[in-house]
C-alpha positions as CSV (number, residue, x, y, z in Angstrom):
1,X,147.6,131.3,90.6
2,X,146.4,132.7,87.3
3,X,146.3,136.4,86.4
4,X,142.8,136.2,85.9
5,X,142.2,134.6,89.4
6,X,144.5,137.6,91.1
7,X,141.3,139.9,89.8
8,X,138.8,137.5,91.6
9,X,138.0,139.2,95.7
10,X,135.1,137.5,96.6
11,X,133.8,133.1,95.1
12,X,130.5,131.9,95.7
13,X,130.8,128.0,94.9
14,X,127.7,125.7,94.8
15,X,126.2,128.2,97.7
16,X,122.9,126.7,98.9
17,X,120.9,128.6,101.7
18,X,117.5,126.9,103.2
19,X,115.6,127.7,106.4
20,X,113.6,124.3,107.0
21,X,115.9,121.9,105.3
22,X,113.4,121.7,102.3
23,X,113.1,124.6,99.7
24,X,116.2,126.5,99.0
25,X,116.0,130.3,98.9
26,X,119.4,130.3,97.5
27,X,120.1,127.2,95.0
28,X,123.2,127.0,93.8
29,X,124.9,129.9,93.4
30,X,128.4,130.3,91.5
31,X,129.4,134.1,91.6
32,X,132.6,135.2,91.1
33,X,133.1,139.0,92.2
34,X,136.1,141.2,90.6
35,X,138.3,143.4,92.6
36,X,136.9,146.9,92.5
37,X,133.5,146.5,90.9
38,X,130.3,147.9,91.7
39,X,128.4,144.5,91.7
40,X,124.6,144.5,92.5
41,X,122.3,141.5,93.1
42,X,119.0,143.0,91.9
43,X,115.7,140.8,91.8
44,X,112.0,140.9,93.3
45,X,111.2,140.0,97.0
46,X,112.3,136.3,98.1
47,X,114.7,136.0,95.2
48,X,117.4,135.4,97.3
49,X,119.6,138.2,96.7
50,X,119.5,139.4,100.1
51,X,120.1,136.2,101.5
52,X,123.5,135.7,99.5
53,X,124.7,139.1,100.6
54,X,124.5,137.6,104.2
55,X,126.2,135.0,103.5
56,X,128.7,137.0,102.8
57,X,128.5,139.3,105.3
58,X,128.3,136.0,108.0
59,X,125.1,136.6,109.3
60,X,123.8,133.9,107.6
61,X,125.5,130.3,107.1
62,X,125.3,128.5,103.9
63,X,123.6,125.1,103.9
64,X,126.2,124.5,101.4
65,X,129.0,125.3,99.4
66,X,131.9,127.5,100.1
67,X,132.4,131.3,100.2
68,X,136.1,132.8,99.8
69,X,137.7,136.1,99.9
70,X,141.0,136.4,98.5
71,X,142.5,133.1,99.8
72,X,140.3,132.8,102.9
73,X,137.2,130.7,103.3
74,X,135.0,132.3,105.1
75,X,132.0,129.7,105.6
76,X,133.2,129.6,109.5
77,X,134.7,133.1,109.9
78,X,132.9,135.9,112.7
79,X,131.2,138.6,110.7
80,X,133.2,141.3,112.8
81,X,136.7,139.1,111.8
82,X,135.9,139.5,107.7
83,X,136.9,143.1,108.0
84,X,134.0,143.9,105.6
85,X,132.0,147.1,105.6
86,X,128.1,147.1,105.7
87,X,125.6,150.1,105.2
88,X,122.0,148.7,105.7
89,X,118.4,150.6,105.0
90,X,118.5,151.7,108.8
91,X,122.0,153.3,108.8
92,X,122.3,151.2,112.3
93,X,124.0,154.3,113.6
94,X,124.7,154.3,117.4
95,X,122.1,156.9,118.7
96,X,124.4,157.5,121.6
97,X,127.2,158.3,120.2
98,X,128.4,161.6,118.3
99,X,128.9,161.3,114.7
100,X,132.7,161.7,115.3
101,X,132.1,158.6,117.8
102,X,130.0,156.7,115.2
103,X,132.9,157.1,113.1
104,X,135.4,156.5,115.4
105,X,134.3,153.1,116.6
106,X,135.3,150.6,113.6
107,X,139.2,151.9,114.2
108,X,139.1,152.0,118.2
109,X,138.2,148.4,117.8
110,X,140.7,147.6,115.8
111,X,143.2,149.3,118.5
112,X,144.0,152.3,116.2
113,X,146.1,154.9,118.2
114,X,143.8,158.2,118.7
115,X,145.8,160.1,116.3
116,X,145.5,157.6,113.9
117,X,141.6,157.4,114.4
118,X,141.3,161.5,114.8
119,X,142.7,161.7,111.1
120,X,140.9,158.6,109.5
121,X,137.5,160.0,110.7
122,X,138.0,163.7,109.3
123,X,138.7,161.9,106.3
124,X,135.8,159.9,106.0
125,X,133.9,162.8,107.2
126,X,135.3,165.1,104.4
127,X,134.5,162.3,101.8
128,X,130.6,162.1,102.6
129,X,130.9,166.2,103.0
130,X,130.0,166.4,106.5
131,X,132.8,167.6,108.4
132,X,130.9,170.2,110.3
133,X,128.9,167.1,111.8
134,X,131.2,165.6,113.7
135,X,129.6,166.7,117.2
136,X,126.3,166.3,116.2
137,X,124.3,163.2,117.5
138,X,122.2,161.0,114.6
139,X,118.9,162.7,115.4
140,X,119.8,165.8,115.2
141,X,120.2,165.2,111.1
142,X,117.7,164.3,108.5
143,X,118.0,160.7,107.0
144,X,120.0,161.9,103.6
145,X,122.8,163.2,106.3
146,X,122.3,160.0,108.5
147,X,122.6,158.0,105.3
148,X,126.0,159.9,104.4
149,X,127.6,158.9,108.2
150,X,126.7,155.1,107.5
151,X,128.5,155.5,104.3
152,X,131.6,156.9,106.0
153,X,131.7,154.4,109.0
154,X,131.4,151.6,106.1
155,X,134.6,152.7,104.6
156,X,136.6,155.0,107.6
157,X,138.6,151.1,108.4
158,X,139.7,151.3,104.4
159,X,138.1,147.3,104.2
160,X,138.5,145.9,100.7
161,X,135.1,145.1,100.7
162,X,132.0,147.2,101.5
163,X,128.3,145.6,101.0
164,X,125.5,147.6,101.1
165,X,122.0,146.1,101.5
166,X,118.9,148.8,100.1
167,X,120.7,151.5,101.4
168,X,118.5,154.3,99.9
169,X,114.9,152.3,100.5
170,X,114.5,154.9,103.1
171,X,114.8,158.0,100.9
172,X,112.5,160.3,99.2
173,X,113.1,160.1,95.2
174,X,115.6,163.2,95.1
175,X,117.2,162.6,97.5
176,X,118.1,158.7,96.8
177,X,119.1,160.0,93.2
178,X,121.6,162.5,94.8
179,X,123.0,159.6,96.9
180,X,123.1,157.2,93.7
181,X,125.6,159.7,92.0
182,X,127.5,160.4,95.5
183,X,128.1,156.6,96.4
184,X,129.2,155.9,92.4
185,X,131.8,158.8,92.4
186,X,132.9,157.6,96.3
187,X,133.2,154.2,95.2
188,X,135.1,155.3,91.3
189,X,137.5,157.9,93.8
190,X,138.3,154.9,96.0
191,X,138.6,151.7,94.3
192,X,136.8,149.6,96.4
193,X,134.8,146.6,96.0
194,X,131.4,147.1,96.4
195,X,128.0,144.8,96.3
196,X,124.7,146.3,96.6
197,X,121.4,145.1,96.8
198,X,118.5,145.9,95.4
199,X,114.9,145.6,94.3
200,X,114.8,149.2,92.1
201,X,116.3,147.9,88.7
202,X,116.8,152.2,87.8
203,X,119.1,152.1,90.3
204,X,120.8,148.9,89.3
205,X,121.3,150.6,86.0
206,X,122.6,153.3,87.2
207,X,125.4,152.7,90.0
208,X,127.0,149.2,89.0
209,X,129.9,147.8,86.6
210,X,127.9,144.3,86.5
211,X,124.2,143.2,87.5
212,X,123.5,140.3,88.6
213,X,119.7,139.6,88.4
214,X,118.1,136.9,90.6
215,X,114.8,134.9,90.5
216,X,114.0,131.9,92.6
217,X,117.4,131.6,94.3
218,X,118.8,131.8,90.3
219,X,120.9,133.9,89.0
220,X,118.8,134.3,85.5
221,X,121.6,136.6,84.0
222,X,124.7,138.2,84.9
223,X,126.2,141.8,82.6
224,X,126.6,145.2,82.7
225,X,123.7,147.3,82.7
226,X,123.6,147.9,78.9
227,X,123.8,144.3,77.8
228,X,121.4,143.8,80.1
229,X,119.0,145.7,79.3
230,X,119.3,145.7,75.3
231,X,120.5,142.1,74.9
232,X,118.0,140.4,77.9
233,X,118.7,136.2,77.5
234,X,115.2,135.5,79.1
235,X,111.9,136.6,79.4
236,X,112.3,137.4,83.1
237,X,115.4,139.7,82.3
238,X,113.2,141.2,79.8
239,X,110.3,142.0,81.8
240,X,112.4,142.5,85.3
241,X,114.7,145.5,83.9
242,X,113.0,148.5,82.3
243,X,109.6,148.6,79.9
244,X,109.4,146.0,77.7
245,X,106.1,145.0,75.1
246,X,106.1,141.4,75.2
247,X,104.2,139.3,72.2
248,X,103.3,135.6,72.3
249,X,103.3,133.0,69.7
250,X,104.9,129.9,68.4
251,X,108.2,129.3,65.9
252,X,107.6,129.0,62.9
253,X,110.8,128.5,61.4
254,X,114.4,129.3,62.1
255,X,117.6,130.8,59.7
256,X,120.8,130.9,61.2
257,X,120.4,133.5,63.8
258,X,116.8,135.3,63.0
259,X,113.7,133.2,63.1
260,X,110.1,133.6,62.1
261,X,107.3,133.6,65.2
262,X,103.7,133.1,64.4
263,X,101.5,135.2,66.7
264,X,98.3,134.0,68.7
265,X,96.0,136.0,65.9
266,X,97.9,134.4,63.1
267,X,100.4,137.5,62.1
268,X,103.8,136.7,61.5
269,X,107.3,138.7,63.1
270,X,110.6,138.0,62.4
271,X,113.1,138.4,64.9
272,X,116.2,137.6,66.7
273,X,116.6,134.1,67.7
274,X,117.7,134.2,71.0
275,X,116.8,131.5,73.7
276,X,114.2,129.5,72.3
277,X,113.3,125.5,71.6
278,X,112.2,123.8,68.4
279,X,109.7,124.8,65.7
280,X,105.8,124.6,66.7
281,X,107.2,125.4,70.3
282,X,105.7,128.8,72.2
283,X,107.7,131.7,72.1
284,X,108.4,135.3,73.8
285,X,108.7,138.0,72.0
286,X,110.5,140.8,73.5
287,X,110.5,145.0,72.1
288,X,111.4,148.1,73.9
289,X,109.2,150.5,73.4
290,X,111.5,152.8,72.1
291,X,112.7,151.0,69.3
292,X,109.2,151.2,67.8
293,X,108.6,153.4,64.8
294,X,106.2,155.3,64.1
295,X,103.7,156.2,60.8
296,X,106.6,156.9,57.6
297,X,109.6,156.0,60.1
298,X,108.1,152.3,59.8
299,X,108.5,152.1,56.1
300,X,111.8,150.2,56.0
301,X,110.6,148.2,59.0
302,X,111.2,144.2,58.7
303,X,107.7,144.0,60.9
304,X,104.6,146.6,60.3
305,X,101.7,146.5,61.4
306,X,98.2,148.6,62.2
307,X,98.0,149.6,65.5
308,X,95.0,151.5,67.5
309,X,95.8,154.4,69.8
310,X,94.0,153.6,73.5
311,X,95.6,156.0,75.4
312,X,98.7,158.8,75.4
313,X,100.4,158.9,78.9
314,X,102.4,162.3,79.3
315,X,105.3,162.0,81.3
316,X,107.3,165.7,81.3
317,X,110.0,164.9,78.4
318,X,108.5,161.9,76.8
319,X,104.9,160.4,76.0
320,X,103.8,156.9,76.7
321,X,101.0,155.6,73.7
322,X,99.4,152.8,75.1
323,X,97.9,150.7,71.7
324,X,96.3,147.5,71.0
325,X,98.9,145.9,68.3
326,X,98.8,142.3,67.1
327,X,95.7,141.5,69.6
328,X,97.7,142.9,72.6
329,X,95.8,145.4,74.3
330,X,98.6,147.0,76.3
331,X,101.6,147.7,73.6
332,X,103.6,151.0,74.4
333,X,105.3,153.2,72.5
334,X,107.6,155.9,74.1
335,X,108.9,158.6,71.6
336,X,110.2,161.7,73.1
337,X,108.1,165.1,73.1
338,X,109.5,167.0,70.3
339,X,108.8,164.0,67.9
340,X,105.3,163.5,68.7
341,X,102.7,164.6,66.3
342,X,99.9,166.8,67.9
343,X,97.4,165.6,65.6
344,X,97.2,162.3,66.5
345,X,93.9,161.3,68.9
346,X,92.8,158.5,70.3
347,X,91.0,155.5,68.4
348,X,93.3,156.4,65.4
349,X,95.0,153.2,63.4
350,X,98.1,154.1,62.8
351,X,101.6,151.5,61.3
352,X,103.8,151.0,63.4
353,X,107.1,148.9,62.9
354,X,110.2,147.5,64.0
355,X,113.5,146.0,62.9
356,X,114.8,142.5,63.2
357,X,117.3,142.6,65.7
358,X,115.1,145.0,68.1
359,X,112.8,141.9,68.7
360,X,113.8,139.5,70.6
361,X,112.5,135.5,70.7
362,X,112.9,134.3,74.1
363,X,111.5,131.5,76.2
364,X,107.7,131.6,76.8
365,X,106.7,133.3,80.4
């Protein structure tokens, strides 16, 4: 065995899931998962990220294909034999049991000896910062602390695998930020393998190593959070994760790795050539609306154009201008506080601009 395989925990190989033997909510899925990673499968509803982390967990069986961890193929394997830990939106805490108890029941079942299981749970419980907790019962503690004990129980067994499916959906916006931050340090302290899903693509951004971003049982695109979201290698990618001003129009012509895009009311951008067909074919155009410039900052811009001011959308540290640029009604520019000039007003025409490789040709949506 390779090196490079040694760093491989978890395989998906030609993975196919379907519920009524004709469409597949899963396609065919190749996913290799690295030892200690924070992986997250992040897409909209019915995308079938949730399905494949089933799969893995064995509560759902692939139509086809073949799953492995480490050496093991796991297609027929119990979900309680894959010695895998699972936090799920409902924390699934036993209501009957104390949180000690909660904790405790993972390592009784594996037949740990009571000391062994007395000092595994005031471990877990010092981790997630609850060790005052231990006799309390779950509704006798608000969801954030509830979250924290289905956290622990994931990991009290030390599995080398923990997956956790929306485990924050239930949380107020502070809170789940909090919890973002505590489950990334938990998971950088101990090393372990981690997939998460999720629909929030903030939060996607924020916790993992890789993201894995899924659309109609597809994975469209697989990086770490920065690639992702500044190098997008689809219009779907582009649109799915973060803001993004999106311009349509057909090629023009193409040199080396820039090309020229003509747009629907006849201007012309030039810009990256990234995933796109042959000249005269439609064409995507992709900008963040950061990387727009603004009035003299456009100057040395490769595209510049007029744009009209609709609307300014204040959001604390940062303004939002919505503007109607190139025919597109909806173009926004963000441009933080400090740099924004007070005497700009609605209805005024204002350039704009933008470099090269800040636009992005992609397929058509």
């Amino acid at each position: 065995m390779s090196d490079t395989s040694k760093d491989i925990l978890v395989s998906f190989r030609n993975v196919q899931k379907s519920y009524d033997g004709e469409s597949l909510i899963v396609k065919s899925l190749n996913l290799d998962i690295r030892r200690g990673e924070f992986l997250t499968l992040l897409g909209p509803s019915g995308s079938g990220k949730t399905t494949s982390l089933m799969m893995l967990a064995g509560f759902e069986t692939p139509t086809a294909g073949e799953i492995r961890l480490g050496e093991k193929t796991l297609n027929n394997v119990p979900p309680h034999k894959r010695n895998i830990g699972m936090v799920f939106q409902n924390y699934a805490l036993f209501p009957h049991l104390t949180v000690g108890e909660n904790l405790a029941f993972p390592l009784k079942v594996r037949k740990l000896d009571a000391a062994t299981v007395d000092e595994k749970v005031k471990k877990a419980l010092a981790m997630v910062q609850l060790e005052k907790f231990a006799n309390r019962y779950p509704a006798q503690m608000s969801g954030g602390q509830q979250q924290r004990v289905a956290l622990a129980r994931a990991l009290v067994f030390e599995p080398q695998l923990v997956l956790m499916d929306e485990p924050l959906g239930a949380l107020d916006k502070q809170l789940r930020e909090h919890m973002q931050m505590e489950i990334k340090h938990i998971h950088e302290k101990l090393g372990v393998t981690v997939v998460y899903v999720t629909h929030d693509q903030s939060e996607a951004l924020t916790m993992s190593d890789r993201v894995a971003v899924f659309n109609n049982g597809d994975i469209q695109q697989i990086d770490g959070p920065r690639a992702l979201y500044e190098a997008p290698t689809s219009s779907f990618v582009a649109n799915f994760i973060g803001e993004n001003n999106r311009l349509s129009g057909v090629l023009q012509s193409v040199d080396g790795s820039s090309c020229q895009v003509r747009l629907t009311h006849g201007e012309v951008v030039h810009a990256n050539k990234i995933n796109v067909g042959d000249v005269g074919q439609p064409v995507s155009i992709s900008i963040r609306p950061e990387r727009i410039m603004f009035n003299a900052d456009s100057e040395t811009c490769a595209n510049r154009f007029n744009g009209r001011i609709c609307e300014f959308i204040y959001l604390g540290d940062h303004v939002r201008i919505r503007m109607e640029v190139c025919g597109e009604p909806d173009f926004i520019v963000k441009m933080p506080i400090a740099q924004l000039d007070d005497n700009l007003k609605v209805g005024d025409i204002v350039p704009i601009g933008w470099s090269v490789e800040h636009a992005r040709a992609l397929d058509p949506l």
